[in-house]
PQR file of N, CA, C, O and H, with PARSE charges and radii, in Angstrom:
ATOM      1  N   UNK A   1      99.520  93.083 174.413 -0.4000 1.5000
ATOM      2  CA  UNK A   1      98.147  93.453 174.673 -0.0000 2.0000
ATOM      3  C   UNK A   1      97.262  92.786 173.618  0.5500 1.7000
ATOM      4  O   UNK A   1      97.367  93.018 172.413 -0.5500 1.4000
ATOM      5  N   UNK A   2      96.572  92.125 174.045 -0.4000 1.5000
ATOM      6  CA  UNK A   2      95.188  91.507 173.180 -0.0000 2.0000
ATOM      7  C   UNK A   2      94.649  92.659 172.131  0.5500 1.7000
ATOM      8  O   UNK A   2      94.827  93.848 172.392 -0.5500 1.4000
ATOM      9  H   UNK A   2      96.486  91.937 175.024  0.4000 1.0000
ATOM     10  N   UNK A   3      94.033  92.267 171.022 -0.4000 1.5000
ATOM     11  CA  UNK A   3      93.154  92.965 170.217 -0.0000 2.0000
ATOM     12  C   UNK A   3      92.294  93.632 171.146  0.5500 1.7000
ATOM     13  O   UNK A   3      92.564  94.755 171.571 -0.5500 1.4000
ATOM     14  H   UNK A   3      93.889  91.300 170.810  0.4000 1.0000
ATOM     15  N   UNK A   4      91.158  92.925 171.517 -0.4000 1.5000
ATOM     16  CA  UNK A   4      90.639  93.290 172.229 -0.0000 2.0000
ATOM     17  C   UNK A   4      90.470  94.601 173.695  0.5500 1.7000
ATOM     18  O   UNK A   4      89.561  95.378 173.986 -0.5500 1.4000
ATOM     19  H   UNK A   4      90.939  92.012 171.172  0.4000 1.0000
ATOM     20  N   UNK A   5      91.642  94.357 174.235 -0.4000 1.5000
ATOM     21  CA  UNK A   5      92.564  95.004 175.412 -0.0000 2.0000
ATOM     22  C   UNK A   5      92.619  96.570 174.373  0.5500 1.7000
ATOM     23  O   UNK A   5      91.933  97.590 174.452 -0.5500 1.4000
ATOM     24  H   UNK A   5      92.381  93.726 173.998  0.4000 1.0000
ATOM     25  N   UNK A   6      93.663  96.218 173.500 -0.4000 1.5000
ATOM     26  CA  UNK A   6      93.489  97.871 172.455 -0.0000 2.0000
ATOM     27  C   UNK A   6      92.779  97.976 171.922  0.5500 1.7000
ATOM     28  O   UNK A   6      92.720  99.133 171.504 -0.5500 1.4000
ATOM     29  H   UNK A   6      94.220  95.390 173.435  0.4000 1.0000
ATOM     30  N   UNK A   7      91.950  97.312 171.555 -0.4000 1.5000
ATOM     31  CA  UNK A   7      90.555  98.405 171.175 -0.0000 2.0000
ATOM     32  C   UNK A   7      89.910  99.441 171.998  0.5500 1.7000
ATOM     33  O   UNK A   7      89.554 100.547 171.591 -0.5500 1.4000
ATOM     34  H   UNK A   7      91.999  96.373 171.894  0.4000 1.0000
ATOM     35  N   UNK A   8      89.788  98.959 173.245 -0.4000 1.5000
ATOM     36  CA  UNK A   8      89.428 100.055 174.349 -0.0000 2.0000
ATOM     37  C   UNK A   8      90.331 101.001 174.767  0.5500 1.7000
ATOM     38  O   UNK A   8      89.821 101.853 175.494 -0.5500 1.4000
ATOM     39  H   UNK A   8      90.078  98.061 173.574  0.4000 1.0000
ATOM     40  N   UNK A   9      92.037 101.195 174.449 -0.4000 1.5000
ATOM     41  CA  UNK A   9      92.959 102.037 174.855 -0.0000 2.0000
ATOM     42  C   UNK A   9      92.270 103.361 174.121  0.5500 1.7000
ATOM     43  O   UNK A   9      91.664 103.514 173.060 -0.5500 1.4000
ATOM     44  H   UNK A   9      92.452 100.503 173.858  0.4000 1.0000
ATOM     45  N   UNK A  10      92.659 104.236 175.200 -0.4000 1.5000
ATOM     46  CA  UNK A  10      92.304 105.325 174.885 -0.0000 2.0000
ATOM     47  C   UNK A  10      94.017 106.129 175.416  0.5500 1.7000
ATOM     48  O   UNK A  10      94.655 105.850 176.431 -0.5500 1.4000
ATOM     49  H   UNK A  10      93.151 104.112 176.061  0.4000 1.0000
ATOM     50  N   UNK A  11      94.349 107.053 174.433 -0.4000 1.5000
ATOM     51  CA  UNK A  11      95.248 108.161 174.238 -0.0000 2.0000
ATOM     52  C   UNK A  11      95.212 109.611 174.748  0.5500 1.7000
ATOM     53  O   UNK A  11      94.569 110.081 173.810 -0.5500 1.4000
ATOM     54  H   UNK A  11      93.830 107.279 173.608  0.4000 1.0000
ATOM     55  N   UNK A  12      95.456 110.731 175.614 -0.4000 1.5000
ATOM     56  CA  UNK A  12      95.657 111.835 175.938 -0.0000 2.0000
ATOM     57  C   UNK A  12      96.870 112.430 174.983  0.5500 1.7000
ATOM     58  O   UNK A  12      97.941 111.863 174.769 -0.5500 1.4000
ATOM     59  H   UNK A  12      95.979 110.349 176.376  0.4000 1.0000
ATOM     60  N   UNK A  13      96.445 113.703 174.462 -0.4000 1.5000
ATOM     61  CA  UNK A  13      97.272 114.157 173.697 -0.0000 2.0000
ATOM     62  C   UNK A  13      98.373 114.053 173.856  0.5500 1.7000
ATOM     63  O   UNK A  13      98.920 113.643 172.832 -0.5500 1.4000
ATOM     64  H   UNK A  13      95.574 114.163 174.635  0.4000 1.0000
ATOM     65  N   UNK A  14      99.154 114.250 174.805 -0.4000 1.5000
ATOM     66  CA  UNK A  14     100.875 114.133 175.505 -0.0000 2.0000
ATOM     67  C   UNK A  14     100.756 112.640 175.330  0.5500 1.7000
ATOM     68  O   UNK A  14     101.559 112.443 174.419 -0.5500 1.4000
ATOM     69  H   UNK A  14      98.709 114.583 175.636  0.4000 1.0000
ATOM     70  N   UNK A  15     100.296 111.589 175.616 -0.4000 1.5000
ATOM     71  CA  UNK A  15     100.730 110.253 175.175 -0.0000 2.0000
ATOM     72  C   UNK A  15     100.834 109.688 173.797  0.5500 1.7000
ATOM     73  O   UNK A  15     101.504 108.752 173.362 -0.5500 1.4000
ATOM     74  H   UNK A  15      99.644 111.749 176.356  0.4000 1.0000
ATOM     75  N   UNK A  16      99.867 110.630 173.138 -0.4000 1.5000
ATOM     76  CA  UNK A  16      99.868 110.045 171.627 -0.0000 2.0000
ATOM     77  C   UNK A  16     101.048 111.044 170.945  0.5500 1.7000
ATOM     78  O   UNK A  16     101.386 110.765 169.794 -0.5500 1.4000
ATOM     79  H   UNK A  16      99.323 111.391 173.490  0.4000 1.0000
ATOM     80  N   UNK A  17     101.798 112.394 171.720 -0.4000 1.5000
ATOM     81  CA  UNK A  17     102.283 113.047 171.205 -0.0000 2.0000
ATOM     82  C   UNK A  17     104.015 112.395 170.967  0.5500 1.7000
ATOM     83  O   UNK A  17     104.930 112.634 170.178 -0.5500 1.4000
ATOM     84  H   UNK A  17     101.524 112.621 172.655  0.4000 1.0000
ATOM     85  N   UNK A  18     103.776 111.350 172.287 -0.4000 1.5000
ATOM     86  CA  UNK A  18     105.224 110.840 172.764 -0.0000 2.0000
ATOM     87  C   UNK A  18     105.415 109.629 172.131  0.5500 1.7000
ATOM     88  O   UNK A  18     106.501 109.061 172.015 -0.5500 1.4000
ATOM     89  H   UNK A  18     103.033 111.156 172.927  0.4000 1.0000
ATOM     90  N   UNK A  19     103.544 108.946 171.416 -0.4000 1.5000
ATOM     91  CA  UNK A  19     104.155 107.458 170.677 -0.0000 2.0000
ATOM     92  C   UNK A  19     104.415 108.070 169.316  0.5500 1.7000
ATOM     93  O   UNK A  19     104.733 107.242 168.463 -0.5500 1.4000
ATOM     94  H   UNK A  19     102.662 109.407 171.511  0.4000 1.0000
ATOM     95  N   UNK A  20     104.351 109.349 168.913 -0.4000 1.5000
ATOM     96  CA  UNK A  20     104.800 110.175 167.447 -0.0000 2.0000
ATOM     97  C   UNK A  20     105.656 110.505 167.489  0.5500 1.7000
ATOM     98  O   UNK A  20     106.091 110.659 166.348 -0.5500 1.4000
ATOM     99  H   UNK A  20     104.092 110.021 169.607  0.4000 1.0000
ATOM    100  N   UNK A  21     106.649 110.899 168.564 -0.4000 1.5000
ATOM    101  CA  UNK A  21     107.322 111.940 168.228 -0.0000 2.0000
ATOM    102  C   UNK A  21     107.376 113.027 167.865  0.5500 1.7000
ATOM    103  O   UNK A  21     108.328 113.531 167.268 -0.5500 1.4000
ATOM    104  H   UNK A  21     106.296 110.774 169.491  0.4000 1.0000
ATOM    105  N   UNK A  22     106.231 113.624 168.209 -0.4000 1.5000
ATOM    106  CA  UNK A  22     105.942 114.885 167.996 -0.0000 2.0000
ATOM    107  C   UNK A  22     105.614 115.890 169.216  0.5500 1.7000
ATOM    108  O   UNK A  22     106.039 115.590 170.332 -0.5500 1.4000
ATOM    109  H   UNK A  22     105.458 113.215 168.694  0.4000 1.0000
ATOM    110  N   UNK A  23     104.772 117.231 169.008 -0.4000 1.5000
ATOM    111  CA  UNK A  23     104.605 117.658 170.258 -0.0000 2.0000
ATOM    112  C   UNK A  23     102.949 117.759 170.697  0.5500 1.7000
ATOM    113  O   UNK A  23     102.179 118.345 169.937 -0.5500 1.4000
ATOM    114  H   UNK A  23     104.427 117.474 168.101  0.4000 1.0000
ATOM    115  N   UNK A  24     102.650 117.392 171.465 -0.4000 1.5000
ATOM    116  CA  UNK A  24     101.755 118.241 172.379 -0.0000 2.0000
ATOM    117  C   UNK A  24     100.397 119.078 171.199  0.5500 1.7000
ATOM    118  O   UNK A  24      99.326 118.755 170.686 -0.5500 1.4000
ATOM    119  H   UNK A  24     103.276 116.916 172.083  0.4000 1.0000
ATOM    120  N   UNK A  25     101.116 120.022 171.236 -0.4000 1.5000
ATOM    121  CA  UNK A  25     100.478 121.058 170.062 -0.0000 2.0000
ATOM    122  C   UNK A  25      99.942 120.761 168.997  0.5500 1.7000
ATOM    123  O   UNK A  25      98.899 121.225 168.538 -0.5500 1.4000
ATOM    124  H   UNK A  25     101.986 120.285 171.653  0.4000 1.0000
ATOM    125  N   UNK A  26     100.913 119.645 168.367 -0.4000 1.5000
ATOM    126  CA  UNK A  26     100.999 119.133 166.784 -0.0000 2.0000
ATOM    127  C   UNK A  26      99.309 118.101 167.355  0.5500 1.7000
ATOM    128  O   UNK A  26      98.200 118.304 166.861 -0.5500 1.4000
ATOM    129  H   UNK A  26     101.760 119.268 168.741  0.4000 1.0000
ATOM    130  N   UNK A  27      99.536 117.329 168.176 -0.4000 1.5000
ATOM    131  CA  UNK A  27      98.076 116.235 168.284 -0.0000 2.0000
ATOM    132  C   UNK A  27      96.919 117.296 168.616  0.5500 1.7000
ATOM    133  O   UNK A  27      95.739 117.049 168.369 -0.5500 1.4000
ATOM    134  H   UNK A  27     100.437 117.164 168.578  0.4000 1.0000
ATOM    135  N   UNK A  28      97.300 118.353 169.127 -0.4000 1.5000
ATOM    136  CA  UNK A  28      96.022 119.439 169.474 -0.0000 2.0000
ATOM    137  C   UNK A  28      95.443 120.393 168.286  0.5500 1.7000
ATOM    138  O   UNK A  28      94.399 121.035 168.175 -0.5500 1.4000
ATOM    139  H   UNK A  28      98.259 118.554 169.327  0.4000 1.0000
ATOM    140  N   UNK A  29      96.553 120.207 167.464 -0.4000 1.5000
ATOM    141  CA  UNK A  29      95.979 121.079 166.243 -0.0000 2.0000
ATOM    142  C   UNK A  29      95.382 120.286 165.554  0.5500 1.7000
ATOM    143  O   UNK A  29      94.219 120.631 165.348 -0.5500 1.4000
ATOM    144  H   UNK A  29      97.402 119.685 167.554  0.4000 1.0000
ATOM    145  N   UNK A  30      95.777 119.041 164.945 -0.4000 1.5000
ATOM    146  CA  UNK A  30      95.348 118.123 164.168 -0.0000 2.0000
ATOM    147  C   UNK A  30      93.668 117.210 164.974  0.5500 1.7000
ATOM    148  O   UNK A  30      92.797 116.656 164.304 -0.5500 1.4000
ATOM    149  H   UNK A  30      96.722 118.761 165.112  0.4000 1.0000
ATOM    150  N   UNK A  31      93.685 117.316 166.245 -0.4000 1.5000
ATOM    151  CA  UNK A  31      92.603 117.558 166.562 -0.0000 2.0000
ATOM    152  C   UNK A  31      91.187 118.573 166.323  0.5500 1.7000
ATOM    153  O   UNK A  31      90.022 118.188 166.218 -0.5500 1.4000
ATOM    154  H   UNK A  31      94.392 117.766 166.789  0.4000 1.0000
ATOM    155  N   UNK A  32      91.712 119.988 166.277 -0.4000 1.5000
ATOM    156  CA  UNK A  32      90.938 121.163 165.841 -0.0000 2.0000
ATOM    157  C   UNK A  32      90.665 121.214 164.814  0.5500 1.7000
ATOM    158  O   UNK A  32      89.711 121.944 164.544 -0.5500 1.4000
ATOM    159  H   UNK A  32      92.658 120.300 166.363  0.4000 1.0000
ATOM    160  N   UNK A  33      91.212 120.620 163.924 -0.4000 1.5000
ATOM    161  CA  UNK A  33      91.232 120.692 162.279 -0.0000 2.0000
ATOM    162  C   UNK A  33      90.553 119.455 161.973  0.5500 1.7000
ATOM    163  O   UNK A  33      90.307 119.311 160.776 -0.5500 1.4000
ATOM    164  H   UNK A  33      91.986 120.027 164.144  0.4000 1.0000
ATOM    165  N   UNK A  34      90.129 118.378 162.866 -0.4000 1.5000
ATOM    166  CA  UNK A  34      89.521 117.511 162.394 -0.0000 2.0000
ATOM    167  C   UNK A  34      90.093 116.073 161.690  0.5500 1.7000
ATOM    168  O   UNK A  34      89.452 115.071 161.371 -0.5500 1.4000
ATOM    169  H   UNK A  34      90.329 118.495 163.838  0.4000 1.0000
ATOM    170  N   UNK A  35      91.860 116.421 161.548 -0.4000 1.5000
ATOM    171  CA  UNK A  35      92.430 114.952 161.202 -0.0000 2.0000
ATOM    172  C   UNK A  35      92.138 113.969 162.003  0.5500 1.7000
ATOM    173  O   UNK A  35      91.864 112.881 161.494 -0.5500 1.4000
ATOM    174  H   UNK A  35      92.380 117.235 161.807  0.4000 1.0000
ATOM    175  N   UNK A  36      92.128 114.143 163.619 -0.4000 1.5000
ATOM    176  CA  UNK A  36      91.943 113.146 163.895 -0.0000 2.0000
ATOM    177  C   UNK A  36      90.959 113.215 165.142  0.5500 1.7000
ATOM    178  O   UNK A  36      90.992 113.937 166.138 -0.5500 1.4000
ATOM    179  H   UNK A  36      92.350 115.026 164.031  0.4000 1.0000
ATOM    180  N   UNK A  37      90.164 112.324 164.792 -0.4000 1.5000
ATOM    181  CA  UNK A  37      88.762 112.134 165.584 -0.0000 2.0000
ATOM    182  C   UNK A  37      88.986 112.356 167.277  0.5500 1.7000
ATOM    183  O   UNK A  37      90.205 112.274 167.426 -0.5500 1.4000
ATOM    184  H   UNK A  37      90.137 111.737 163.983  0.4000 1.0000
ATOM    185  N   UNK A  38      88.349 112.601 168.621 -0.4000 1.5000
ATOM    186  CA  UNK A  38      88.741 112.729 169.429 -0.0000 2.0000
ATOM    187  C   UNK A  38      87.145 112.898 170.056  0.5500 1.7000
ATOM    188  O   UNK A  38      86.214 113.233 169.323 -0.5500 1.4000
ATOM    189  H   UNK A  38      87.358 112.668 168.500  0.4000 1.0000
ATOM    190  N   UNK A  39      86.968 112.607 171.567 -0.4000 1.5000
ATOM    191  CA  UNK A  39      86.060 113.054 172.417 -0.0000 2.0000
ATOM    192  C   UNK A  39      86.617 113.603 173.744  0.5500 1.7000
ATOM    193  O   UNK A  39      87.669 113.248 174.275 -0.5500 1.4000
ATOM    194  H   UNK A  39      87.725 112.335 172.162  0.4000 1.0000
ATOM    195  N   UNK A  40      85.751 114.520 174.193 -0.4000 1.5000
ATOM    196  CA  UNK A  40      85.968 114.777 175.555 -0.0000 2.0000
ATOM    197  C   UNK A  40      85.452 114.395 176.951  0.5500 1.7000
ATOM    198  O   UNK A  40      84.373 113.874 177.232 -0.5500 1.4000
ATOM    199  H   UNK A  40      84.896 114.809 173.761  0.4000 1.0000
ATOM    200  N   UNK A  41      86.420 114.752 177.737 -0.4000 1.5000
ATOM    201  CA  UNK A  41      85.469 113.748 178.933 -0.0000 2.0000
ATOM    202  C   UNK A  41      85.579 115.185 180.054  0.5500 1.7000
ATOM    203  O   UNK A  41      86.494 115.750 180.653 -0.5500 1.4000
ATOM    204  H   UNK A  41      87.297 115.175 177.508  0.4000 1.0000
ATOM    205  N   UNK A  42      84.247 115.345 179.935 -0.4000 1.5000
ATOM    206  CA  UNK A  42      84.304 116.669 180.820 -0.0000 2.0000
ATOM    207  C   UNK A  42      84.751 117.815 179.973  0.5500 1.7000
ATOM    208  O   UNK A  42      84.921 117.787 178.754 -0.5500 1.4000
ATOM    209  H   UNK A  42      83.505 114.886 179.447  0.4000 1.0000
ATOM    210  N   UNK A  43      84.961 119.076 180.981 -0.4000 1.5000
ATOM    211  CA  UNK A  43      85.050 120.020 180.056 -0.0000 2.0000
ATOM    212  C   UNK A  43      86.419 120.367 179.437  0.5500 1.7000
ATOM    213  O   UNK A  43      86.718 121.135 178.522 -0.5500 1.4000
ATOM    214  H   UNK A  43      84.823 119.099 181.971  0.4000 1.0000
ATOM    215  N   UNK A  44      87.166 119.550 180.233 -0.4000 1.5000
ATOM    216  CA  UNK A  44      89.011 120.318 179.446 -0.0000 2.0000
ATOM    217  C   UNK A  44      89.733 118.639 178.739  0.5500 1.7000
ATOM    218  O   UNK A  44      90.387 118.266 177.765 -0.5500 1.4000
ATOM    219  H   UNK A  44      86.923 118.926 180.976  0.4000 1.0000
ATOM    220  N   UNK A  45      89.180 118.132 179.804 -0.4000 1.5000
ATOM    221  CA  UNK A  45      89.901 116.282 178.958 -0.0000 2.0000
ATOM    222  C   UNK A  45      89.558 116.051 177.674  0.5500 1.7000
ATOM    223  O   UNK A  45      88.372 116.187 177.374 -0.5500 1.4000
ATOM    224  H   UNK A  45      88.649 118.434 180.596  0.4000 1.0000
ATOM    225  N   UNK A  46      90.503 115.664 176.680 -0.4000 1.5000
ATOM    226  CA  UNK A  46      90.399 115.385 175.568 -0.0000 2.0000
ATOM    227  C   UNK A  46      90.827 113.860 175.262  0.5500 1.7000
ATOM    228  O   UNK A  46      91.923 113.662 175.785 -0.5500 1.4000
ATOM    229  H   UNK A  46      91.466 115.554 176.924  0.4000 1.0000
ATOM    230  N   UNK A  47      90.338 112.695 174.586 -0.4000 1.5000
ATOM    231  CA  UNK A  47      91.033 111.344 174.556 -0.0000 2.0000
ATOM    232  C   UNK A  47      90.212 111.037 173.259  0.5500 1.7000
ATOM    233  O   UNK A  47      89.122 111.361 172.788 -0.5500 1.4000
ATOM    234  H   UNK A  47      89.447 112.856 174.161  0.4000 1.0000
ATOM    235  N   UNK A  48      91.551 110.050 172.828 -0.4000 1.5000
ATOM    236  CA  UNK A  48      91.449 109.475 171.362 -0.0000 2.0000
ATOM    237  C   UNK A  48      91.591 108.429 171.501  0.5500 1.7000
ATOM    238  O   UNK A  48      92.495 107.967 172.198 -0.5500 1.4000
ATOM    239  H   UNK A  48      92.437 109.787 173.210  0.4000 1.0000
ATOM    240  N   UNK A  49      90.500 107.548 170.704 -0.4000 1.5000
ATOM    241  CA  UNK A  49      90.653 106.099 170.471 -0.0000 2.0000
ATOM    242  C   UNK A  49      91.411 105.331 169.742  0.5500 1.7000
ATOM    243  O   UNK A  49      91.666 105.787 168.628 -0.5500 1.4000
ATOM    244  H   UNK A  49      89.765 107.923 170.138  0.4000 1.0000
ATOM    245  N   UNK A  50      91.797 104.452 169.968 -0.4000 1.5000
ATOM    246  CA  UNK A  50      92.738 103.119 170.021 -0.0000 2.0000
ATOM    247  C   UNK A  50      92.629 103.540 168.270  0.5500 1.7000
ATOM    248  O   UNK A  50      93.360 104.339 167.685 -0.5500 1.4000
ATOM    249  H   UNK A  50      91.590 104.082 170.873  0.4000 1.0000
ATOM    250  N   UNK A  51      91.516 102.755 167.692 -0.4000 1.5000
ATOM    251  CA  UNK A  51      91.092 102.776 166.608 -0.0000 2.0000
ATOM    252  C   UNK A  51      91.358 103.638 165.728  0.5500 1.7000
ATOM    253  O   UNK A  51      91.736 103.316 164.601 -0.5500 1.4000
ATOM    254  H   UNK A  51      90.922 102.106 168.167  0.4000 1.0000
ATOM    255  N   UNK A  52      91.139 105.331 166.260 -0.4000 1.5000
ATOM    256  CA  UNK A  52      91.039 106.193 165.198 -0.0000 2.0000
ATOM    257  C   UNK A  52      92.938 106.316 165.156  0.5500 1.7000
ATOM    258  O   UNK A  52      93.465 106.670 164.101 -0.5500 1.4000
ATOM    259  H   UNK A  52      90.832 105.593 167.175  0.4000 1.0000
ATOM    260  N   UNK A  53      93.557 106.083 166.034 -0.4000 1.5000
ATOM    261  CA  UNK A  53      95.206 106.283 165.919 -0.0000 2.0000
ATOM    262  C   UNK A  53      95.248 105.046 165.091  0.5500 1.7000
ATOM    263  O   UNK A  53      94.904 105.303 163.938 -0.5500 1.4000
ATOM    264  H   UNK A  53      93.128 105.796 166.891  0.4000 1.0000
ATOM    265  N   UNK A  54      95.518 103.924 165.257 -0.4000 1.5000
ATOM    266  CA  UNK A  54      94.985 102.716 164.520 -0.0000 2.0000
ATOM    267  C   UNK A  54      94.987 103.001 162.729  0.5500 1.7000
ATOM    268  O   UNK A  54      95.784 102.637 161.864 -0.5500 1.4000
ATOM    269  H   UNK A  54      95.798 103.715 166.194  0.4000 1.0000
ATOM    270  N   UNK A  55      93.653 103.854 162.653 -0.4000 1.5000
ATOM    271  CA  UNK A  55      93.329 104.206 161.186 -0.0000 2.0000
ATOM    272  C   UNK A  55      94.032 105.001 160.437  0.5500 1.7000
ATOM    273  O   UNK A  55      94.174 104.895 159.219 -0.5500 1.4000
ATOM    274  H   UNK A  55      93.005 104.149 163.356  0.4000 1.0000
ATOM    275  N   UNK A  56      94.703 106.193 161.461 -0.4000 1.5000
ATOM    276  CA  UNK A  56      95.398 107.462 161.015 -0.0000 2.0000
ATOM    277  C   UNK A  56      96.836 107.005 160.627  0.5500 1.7000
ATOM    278  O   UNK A  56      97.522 107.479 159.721 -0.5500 1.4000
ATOM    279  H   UNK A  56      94.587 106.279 162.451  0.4000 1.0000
ATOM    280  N   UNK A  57      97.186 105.927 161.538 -0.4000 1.5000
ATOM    281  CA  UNK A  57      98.693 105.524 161.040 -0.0000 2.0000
ATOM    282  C   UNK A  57      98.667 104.357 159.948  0.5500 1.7000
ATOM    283  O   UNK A  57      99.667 104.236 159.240 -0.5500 1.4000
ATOM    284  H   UNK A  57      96.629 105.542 162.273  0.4000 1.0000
ATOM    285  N   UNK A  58      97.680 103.565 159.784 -0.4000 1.5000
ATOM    286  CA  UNK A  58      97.613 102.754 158.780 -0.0000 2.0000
ATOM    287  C   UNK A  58      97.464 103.659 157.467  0.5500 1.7000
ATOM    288  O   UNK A  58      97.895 103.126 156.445 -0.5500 1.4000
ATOM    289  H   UNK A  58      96.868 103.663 160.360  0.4000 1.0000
ATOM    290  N   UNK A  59      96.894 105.006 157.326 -0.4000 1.5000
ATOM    291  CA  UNK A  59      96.849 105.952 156.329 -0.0000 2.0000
ATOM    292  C   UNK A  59      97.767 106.392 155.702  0.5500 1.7000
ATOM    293  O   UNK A  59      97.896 106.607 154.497 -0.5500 1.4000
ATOM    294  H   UNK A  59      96.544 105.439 158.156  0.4000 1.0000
ATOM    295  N   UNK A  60      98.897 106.628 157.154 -0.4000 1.5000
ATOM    296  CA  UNK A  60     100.192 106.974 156.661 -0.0000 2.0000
ATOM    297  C   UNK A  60     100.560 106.184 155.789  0.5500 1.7000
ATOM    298  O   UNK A  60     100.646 106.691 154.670 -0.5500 1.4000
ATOM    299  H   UNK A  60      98.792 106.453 158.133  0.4000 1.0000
ATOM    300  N   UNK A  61     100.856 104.952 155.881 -0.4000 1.5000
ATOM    301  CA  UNK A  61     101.921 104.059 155.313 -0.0000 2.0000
ATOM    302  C   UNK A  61     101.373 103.559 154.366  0.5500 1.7000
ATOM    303  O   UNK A  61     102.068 102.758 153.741 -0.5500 1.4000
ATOM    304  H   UNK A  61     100.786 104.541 156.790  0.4000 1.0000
ATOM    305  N   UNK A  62     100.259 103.745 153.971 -0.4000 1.5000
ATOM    306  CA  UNK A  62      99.398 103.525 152.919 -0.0000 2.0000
ATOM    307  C   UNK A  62      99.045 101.722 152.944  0.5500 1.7000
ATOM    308  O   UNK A  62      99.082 100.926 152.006 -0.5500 1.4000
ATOM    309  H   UNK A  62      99.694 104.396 154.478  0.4000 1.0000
ATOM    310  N   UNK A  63      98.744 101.522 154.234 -0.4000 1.5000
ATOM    311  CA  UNK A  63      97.929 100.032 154.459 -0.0000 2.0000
ATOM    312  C   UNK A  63      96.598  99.777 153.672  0.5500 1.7000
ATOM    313  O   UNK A  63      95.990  98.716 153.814 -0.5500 1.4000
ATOM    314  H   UNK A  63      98.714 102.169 154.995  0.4000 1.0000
TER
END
């Protein structure tokens, strides 16, 4: 995928939960708490940008 191409990917919690390895819950809490940035589309959809996953994992590893 082009730079470009992922910059516009956008993530649903269960997809970003499955490129972590984690659960569901874990991307929904860390959402509520504000680690990681997120908008909604409508009233129950939640999606995260390319970018802010991008930033959050470059944090990890200390990029």
């Amino acid at each position: 995928m082009s730079d470009k191409a992922e910059s516009h990917k956008l993530f649903t919690p269960k997809s970003l939960a499955e490129r972590w390895c984690c659960s569901e819950r874990h991307i929904r809490n860390m959402m509520a708490s504000g680690q990681l940035p997120y908008f909604s589309v409508g009233a129950k959809l939640k999606r995260i940008k390319w970018k802010d996953v991008d930033s959050y994992e470059r944090n990890q590893i200390g990029e």
